[in-house]
C-alpha positions as CSV (number, residue, x, y, z in Angstrom):
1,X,128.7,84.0,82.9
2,X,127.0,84.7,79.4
3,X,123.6,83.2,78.5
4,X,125.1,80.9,75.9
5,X,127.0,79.8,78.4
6,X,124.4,78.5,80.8
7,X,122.6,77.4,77.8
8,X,125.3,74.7,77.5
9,X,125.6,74.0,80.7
10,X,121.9,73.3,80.8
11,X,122.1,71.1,77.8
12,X,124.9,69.1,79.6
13,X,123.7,68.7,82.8
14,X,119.9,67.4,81.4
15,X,119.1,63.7,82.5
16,X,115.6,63.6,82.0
17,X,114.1,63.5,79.0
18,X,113.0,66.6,76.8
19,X,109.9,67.7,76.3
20,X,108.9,68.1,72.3
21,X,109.0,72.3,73.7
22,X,112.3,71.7,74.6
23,X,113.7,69.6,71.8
24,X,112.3,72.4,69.5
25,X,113.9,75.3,71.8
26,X,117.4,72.9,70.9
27,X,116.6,73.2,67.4
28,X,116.5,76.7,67.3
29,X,119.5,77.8,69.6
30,X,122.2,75.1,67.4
31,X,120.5,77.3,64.1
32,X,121.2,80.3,65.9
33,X,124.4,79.6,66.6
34,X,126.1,78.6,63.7
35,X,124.7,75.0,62.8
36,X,123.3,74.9,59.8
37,X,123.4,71.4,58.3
38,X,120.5,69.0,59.1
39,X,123.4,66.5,59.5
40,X,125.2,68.7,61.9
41,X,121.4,69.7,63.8
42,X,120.5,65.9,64.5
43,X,124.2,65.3,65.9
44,X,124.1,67.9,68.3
45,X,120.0,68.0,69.3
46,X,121.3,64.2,70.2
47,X,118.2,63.1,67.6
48,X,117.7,60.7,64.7
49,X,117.4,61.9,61.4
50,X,113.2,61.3,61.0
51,X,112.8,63.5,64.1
52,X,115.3,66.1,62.9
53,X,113.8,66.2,59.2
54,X,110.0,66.6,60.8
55,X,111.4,69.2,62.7
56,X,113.2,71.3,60.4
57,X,110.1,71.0,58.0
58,X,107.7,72.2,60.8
59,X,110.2,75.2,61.9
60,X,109.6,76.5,58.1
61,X,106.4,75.9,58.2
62,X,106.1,78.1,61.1
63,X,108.6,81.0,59.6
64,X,110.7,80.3,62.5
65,X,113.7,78.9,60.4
66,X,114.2,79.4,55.9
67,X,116.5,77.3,53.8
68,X,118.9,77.6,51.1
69,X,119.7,75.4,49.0
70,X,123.3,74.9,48.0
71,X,125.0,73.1,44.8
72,X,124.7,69.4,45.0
73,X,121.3,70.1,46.4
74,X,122.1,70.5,50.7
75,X,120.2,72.4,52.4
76,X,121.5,75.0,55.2
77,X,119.3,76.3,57.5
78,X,118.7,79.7,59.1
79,X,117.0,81.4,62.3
80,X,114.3,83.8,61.1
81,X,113.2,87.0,63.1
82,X,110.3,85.5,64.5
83,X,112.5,82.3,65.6
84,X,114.7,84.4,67.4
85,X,111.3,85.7,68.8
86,X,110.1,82.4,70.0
87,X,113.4,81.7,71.8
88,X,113.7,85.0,73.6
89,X,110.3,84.6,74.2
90,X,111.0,80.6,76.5
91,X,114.0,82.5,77.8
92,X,111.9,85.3,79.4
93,X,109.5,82.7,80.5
94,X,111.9,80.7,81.8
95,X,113.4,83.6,83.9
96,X,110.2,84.5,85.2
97,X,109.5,80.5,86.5
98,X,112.8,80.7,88.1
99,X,111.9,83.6,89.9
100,X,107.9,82.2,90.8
101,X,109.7,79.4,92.0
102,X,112.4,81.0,94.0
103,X,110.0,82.9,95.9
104,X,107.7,80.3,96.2
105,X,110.3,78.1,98.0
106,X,111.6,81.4,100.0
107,X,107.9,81.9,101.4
108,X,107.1,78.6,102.4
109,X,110.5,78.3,103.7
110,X,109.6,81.2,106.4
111,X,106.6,79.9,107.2
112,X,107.6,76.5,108.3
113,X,111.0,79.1,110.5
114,X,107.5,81.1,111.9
115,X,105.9,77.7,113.4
């Protein structure tokens, strides 16, 4: 199973709401993947277009995303280096929380078998 592919299983399966980090995180990963249209961003980050526009704006900001501007005046958006940074960078952390919590659970789970 490839890590886009648990990606959208993730986003599928989410029924509680997502933290700012997380809506961000979404941001980045439709860019990186091929969705470059603000239009196109707020459909499938499941967001309303003041959110999405504040967004994209602080993602330049940041360098983690640059523009172009096409005739008629759209703007399509791209993942800079350091955008793909900060993604890899939740993904690692994620990993490592998955694994903290694995063995977290796996300890006190032989404790309460050693009682």
């Amino acid at each position: 199973m490839s890590l886009l592919h648990d990606e959208q299983a993730f986003a599928f399966t989410r029924v509680r709401k997502r933290s700012r980090e997380e809506i961000y995180l979404d941001v980045l990963r439709l860019i990186r993947n091929g969705v470059q249209r603000p239009t196109q961003i707020m459909y499938k980050a499941n967001l309303s277009w003041v959110p999405v526009d504040q967004i994209l704006s602080s993602l330049v900001l940041e360098g983690m995303v640059k523009f172009q501007t096409e005739k008629g005046g759209r703007k399509l958006y791209f993942l800079t280096e350091k955008g793909q940074e900060v993604i890899n960078s939740f993904l690692n952390a994620s990993k490592w929380k998955v694994r903290i919590y694995s063995h977290t659970v796996q300890g006190e789970d032989k404790e309460v078998r050693e009682r």
